[in-house]
C-alpha positions in Angstrom: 3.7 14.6 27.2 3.3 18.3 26.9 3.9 20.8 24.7 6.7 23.3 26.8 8.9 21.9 29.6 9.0 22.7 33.1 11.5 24.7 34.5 11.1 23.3 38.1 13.0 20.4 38.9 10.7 18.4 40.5 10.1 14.7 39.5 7.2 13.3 38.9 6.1 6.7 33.8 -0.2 5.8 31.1 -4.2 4.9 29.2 -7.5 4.1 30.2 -8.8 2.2 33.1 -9.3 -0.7 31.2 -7.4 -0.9 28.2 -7.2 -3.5 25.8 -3.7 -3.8 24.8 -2.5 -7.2 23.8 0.9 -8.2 25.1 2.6 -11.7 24.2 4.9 -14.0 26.0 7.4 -13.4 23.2 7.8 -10.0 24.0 7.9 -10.4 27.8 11.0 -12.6 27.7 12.4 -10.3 24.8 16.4 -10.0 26.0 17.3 -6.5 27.6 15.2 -5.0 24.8 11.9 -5.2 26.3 10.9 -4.2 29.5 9.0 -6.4 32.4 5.5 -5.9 32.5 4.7 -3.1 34.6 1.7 -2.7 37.0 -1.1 -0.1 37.1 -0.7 2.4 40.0 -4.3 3.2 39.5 -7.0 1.4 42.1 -9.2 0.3 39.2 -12.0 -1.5 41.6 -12.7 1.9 43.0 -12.8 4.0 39.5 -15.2 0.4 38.1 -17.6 1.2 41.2 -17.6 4.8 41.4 -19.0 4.6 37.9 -20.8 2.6 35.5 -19.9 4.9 32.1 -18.5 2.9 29.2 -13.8 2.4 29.7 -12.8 5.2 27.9 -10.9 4.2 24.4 -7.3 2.3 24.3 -5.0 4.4 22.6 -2.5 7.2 23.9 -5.3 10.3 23.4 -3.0 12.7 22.6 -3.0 14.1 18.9 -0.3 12.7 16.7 -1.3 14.3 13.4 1.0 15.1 10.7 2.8 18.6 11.4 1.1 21.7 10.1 0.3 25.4 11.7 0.4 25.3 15.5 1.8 22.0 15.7 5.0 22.1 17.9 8.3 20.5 16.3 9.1 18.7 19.9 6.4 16.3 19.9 4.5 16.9 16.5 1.5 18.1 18.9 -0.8 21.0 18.6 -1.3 23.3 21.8 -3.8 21.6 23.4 -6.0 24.6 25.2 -6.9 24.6 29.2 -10.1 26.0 28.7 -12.9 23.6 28.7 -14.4 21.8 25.2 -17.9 22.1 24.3 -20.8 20.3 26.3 -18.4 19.7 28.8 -20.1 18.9 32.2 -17.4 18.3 34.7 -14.7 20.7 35.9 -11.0 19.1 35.2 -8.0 19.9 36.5 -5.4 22.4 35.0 -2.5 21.6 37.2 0.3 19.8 34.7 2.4 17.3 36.2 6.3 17.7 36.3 8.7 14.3 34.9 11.4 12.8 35.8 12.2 13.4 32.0 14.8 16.2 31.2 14.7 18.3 28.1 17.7 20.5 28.9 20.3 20.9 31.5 17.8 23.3 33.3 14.2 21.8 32.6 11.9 18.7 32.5 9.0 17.8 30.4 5.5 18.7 31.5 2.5 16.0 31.1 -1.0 17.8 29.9 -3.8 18.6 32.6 -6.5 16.4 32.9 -8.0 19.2 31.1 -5.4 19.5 27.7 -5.8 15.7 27.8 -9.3 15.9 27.5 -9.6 18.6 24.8 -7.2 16.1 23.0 -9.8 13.4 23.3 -12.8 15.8 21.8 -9.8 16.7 19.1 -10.0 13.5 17.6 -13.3 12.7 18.1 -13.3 10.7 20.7 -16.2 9.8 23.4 -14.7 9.6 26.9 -16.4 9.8 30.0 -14.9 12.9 31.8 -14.9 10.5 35.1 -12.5 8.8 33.3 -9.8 11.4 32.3 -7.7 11.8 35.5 -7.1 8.2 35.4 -6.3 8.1 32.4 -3.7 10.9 32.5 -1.9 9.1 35.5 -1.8 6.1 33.4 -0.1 7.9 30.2 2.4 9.7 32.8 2.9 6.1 34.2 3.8 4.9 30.8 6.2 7.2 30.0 8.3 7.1 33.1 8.6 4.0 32.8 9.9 4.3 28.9 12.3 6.9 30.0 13.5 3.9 32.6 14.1 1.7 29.9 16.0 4.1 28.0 18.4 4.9 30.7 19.4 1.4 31.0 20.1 1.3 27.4 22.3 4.6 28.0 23.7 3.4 31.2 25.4 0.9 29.1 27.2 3.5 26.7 28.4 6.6 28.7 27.8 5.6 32.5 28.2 9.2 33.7 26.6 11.2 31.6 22.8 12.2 31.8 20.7 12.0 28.8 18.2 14.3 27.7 15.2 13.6 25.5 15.1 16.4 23.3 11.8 15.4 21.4 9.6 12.5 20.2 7.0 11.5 18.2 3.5 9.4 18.0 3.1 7.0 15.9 -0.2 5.2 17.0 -0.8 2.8 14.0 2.4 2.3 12.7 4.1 -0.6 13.6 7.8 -1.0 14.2 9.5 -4.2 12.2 10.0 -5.4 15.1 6.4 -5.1 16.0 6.0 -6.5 12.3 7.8 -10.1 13.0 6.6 -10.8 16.1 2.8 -10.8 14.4 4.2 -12.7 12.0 5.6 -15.2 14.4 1.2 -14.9 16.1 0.4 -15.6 12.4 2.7 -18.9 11.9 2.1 -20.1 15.7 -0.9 -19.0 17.5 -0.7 -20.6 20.2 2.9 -20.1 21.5 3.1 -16.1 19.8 0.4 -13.2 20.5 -1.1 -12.5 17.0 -2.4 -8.7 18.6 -0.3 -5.7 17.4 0.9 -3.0 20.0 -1.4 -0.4 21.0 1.0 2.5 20.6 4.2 3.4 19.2 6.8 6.2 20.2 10.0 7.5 18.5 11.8 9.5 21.1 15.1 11.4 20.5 17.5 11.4 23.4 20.2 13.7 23.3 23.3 12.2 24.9 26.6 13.6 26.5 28.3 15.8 23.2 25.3 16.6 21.7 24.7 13.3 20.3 21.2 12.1 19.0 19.9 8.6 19.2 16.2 7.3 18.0 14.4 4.8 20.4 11.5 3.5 19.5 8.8 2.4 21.8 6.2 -0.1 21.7 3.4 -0.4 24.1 1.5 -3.5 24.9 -0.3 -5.1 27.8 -0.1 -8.5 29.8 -2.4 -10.2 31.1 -4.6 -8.1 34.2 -4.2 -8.7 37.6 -6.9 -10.8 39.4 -8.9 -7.6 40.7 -8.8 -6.8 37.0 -6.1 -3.8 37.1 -4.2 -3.5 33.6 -0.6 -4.6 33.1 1.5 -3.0 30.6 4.6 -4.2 29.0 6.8 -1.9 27.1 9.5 -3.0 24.5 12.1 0.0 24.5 15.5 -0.2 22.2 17.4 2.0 20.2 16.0 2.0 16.3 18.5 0.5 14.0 19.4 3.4 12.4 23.4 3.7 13.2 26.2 1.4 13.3 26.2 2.1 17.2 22.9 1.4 17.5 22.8 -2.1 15.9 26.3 -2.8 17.9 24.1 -2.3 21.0 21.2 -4.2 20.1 23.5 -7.0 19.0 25.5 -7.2 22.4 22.2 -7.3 23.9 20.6 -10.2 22.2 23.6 -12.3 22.7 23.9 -11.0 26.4 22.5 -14.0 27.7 23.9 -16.9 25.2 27.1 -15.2 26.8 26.2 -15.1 30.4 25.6 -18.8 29.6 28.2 -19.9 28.0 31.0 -18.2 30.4 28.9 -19.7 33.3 29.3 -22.8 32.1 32.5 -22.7 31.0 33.6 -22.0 34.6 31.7 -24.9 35.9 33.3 -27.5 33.3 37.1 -25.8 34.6 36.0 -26.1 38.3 35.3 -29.6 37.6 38.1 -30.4 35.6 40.5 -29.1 38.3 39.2 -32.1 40.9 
């Protein structure tokens, strides 16, 4: 996501054409925690043909270093720069897409240009085939819409009317969630029946709900198997982090969620019978 919000209201949840995230089953059936796998938008046959460059790299490309000068406090990122890098060869777009996330009563969160996106890339060393960047910046906006998604249904859940707000977030490419943590574990003991890949990225997001309340989610990114033309399919496991008695009260009602649907389903079907 960008550095400064939007103050247009327009709407507008992504990584490279071919990324290799590693999703497991595990995690697709995880309760209400974890979202359903969630298809590319992107029509990868046509980026494969129009080029034969190398996929670009499989990581969110944006800078997640530790804060220092320039760095903004929202997002822990520096101001990424519209002008173009070095050696550049292709002209990228400026333009900055608008979300569907809101900061504050009166603004949304901005996605960087093609171009911000790309200076990231060259930031951190990275080699990417400029071909490559626009996809990949619809992708990362993809992603992130489709977090935001998750976290409303979590919020839904807690104050139905109000509107949520994330009011910052945070990076954290490499460093896995316990979550993450057990669920390798679980790969480790049982290879065959748990994925033993880690996700590719980690978020920490702050949404600001109704009162001025803050809540920590954190966000882990993996992928599912591709689609038969070879598109990408990402899964997302979303919850709040248990950092707050309200926060492991939700995560508790939502693991048992089912056992309960279950067990009051079939308690009506034993009392239907019983009354023949």
């Amino acid at each position: 996501m960008g550095q400064a919000p939007s103050q247009s209201m327009s709407a507008a949840p992504s990584a490279p054409a071919s990324c290799p995230i590693d999703h497991s089953a595990a995690k697709a059936s995880a309760t209400s925690a974890s979202s359903g796998p969630a298809k590319c938008p992107i029509d990868h046959i046509k980026v494969a043909s129009s080029s034969t460059a190398p996929p670009p790299p499989a990581q969110c490309p944006i800078s997640h270093d530790a804060p220092a000068d320039g760095i903004n406090p929202l997002n822990q990122m520096p101001t990424l720069s519209q002008a173009p890098a070095a050696h550049q060869e292709a002209v990228l777009p400026t333009d900055r897409e608008t979300s569907t996330i809101p900061r504050d009563d009166g603004a949304r969160w901005e996605y960087p240009s093609p171009q911000q996106f790309y200076n990231a890339l060259v930031r951190k060393g990275w080699e990417t085939p400029e071909e490559h960047v626009e996809t990949m910046v619809q992708i990362h906006n993809f992603l992130n819409e489709q977090a935001w998604l998750e976290i409303l249904k979590w919020e839904k859940k807690e104050q139905p009317e109000a509107e949520p707000q994330l009011a910052r977030f945070m990076g954290r490419p490499g460093e896995l969630s316990p979550k993450a943590r057990f669920w390798l574990f679980a790969g480790w003991l049982l290879p065959t029946r748990f994925n033993n890949e880690p996700p590719f990225d980690r978020h920490d997001w702050i949404v600001r709900r109704g009162g001025g309340q803050e809540v920590r989610y954190v966000i882990d990114y993996y992928s599912a198997p591709p689609e038969p033309d070879g598109s990408p399919v990402f899964s997302l496991d979303v919850r709040p982090a248990l950092d707050s008695v309200g926060s492991i009260k939700q995560r508790i009602l939502a693991a048992t969620e089912d056992v309960w649907a279950n067990f009051r389903e079939e308690s009506r079907r034993n009392s239907s019978q019983g009354t023949h």
